[in-house]
N, C-alpha and C positions, 0 to 999 in steps of 0.2 A: 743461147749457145752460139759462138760464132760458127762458121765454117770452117775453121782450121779446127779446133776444140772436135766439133761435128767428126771429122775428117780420122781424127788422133782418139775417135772415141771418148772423149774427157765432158764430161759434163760440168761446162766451165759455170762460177755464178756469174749473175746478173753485174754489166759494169757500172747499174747504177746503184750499186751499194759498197758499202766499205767493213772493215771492222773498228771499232774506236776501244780502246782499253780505260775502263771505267774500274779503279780499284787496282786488282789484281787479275779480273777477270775481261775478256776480250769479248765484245758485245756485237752484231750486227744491225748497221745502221744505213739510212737511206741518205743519200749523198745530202740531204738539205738537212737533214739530222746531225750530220756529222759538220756541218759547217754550220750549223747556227746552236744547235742545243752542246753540242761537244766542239765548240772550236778552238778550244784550249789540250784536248785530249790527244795522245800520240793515235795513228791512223795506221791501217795497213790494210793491204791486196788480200781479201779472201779467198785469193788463188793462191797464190805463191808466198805470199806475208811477207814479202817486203815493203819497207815503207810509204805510205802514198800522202797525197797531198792533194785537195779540191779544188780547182778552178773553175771559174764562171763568173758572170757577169751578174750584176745586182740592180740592172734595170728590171724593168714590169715583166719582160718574158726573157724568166730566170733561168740558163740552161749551165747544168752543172756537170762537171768530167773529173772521172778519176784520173789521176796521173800518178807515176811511178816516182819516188825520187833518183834512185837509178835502175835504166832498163835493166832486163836479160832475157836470154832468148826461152826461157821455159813456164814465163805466164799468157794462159790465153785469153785475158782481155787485155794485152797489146799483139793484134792480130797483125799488127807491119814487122815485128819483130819474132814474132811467135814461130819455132822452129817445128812445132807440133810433136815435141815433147816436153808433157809437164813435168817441171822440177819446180823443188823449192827455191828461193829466192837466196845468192849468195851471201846476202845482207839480212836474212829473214829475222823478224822481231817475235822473240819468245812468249 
């Protein structure tokens, strides 16, 4: 949990996981999960569920980051943006 999340009481998850939607149903996956077993899969913020996308590097020491595809101020794993109230995402994927 970051310190804003901490702060705002929210028991934010971890930023190195994602959700990936497998079927019908939205699954929780670890960021190397979601870029190499689901990398065809749509992805979203298990904060806010708007939709994200993984970046990182594919040398020897792999370091992978969720990113948002558009911010807003009410997910708290984007703690530069994070107003310290959680909402759902304007754009959230059903």
């Amino acid at each position: 949990m970051n310190s804003d999340a901490a702060r705002a009481g929210i028991g934010a998850p971890a930023a190195e996981t994602c959700e990936v939607k497998v079927g019908e149903t939205w699954l929780p996956a670890t960021l190397d999960e979601a870029r190499g077993v689901y990398g065809y899969a749509p992805k979203r913020c298990p904060a806010c569920h708007g939709a994200v996308y993984v970046l990182g590097s594919y040398g020897a020491k792999q370091q992978l980051r969720l990113t948002h595809r558009r911010m807003h101020t009410g997910c708290p794993l984007t703690p530069k943006t994070f107003s310290g109230a959680l909402s759902s995402h304007p754009d959230a994927l059903p």
